[in-house]
C-alpha positions as CSV (number, residue, x, y, z in Angstrom):
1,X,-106.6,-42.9,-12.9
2,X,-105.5,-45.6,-10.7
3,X,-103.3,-44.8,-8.0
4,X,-100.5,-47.3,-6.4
5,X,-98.0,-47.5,-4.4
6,X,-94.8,-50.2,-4.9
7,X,-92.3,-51.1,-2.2
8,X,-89.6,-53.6,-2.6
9,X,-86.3,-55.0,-2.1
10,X,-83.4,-55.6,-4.9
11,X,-81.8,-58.7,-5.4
12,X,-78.3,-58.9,-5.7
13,X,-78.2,-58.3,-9.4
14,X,-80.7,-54.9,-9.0
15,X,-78.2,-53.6,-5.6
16,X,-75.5,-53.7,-7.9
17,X,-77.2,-51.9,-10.8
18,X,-78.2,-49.8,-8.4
19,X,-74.6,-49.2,-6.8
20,X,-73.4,-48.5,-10.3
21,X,-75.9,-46.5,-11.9
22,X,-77.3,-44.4,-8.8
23,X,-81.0,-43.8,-7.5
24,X,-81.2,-41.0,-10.0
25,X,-80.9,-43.2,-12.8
26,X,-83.1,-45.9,-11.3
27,X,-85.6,-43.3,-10.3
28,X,-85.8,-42.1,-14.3
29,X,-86.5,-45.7,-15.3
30,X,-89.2,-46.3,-13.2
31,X,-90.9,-42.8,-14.3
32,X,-90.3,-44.3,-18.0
33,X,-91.9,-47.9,-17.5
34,X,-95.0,-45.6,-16.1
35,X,-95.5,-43.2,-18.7
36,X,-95.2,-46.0,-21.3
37,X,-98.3,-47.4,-19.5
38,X,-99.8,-43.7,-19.9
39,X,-99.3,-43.0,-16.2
40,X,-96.9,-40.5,-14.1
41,X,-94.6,-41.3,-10.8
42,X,-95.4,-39.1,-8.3
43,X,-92.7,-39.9,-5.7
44,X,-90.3,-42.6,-6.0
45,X,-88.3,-43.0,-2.2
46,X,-85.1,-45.2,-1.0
47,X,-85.2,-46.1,2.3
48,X,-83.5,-48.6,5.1
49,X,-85.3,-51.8,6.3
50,X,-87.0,-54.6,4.6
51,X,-88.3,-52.5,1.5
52,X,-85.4,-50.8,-0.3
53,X,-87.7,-48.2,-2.3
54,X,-91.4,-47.2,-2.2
55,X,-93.2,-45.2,-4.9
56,X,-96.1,-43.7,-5.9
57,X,-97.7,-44.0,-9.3
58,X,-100.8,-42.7,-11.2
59,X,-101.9,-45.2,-13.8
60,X,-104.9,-45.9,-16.4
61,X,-106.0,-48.6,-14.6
62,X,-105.5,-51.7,-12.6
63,X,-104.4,-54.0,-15.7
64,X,-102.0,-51.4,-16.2
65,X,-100.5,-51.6,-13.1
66,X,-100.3,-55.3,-13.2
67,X,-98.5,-55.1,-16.4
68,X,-95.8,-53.1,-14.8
69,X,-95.8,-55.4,-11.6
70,X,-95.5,-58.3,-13.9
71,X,-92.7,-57.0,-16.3
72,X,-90.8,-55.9,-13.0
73,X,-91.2,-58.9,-11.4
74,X,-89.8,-61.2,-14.7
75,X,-86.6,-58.8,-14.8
76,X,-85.7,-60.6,-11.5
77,X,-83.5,-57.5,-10.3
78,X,-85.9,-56.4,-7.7
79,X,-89.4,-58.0,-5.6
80,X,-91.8,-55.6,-5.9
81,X,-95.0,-55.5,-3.9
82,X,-98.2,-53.4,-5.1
83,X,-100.6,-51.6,-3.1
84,X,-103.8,-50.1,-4.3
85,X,-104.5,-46.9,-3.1
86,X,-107.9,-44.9,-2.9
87,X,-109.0,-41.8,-1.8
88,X,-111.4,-40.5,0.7
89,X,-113.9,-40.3,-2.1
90,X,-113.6,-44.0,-3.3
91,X,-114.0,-44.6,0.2
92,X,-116.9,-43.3,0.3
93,X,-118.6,-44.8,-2.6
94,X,-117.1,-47.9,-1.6
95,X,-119.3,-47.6,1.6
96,X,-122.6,-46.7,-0.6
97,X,-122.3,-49.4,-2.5
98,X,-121.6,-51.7,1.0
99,X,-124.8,-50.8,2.0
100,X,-126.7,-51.4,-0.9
101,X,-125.6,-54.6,-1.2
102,X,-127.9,-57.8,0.4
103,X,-126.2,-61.5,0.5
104,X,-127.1,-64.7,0.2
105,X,-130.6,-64.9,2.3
106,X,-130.6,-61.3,3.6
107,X,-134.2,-59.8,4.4
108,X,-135.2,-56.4,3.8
C-alpha cells in the first residue's frame, strides 16, 4: 500500500457544506471515496491556517491516489494538495538503489 497525506483549503461552496453538514459527515465521505479506491483513512484532521484539513490515507497505489486527487479536485468544493509518504524502510531502499545507480559518464 501507498501511503499519503492531503491538506487543503475549501472554497466557498465546500465551507458551507461543511458549515451545514459538520466535520463528521465530511470526515465519512472522505473515508468512502478511499475505500472505493480499496484503501483506508487513517486520520482525517481540521485545523486553523492556510490548510483547513490534513489526512492520512492508505491506498493501492499511486494511480489510485491520483484518481482521488483528480476527482476531488474537479468537484471544485475544496484545493487539495497530495504528499507521498514513505517509511524508514523505503528510505532505505531508496538509498540502495541511489548508490547503485551510475549517470551519464560515471566511472567505476
Amino acid at each position: 500500500m501507498a501511503k499519503f497525506m492531503w491538506h487543503g483549503s475549501y472554497s466557498e461552496r465546500g465551507a458551507k457544506a461543511l458549515a451545514e453538514e459538520g466535520g463528521t459527515k465530511r470526515r465519512a465521505g472522505v473515508e468512502q471515496a478511499v475505500k472505493a479506491m480499496g484503501g483506508t483513512l487513517e486520520s482525517m484532521h481540521f485545523a486553523f491556517g492556510d490548510d483547513d484539513y490534513y489526512a492520512i490515507v492508505d491506498l493501492p497505489d499511486n494511480v489510485s491516489g491520483a484518481a482521488i486527487s483528480l476527482a476531488t479536485a474537479l468537484a471544485g468544493a475544496v484545493r487539495i494538495k497530495t504528499v507521498v509518504l514513505l517509511t524508514a524502510e523505503d528510505l532505505d531502499e531508496a538509498a540502495r538503489r541511489a548508490h547503485e545507480y551510475r549517470g551519464p559518464g560515471a566511472r567505476g
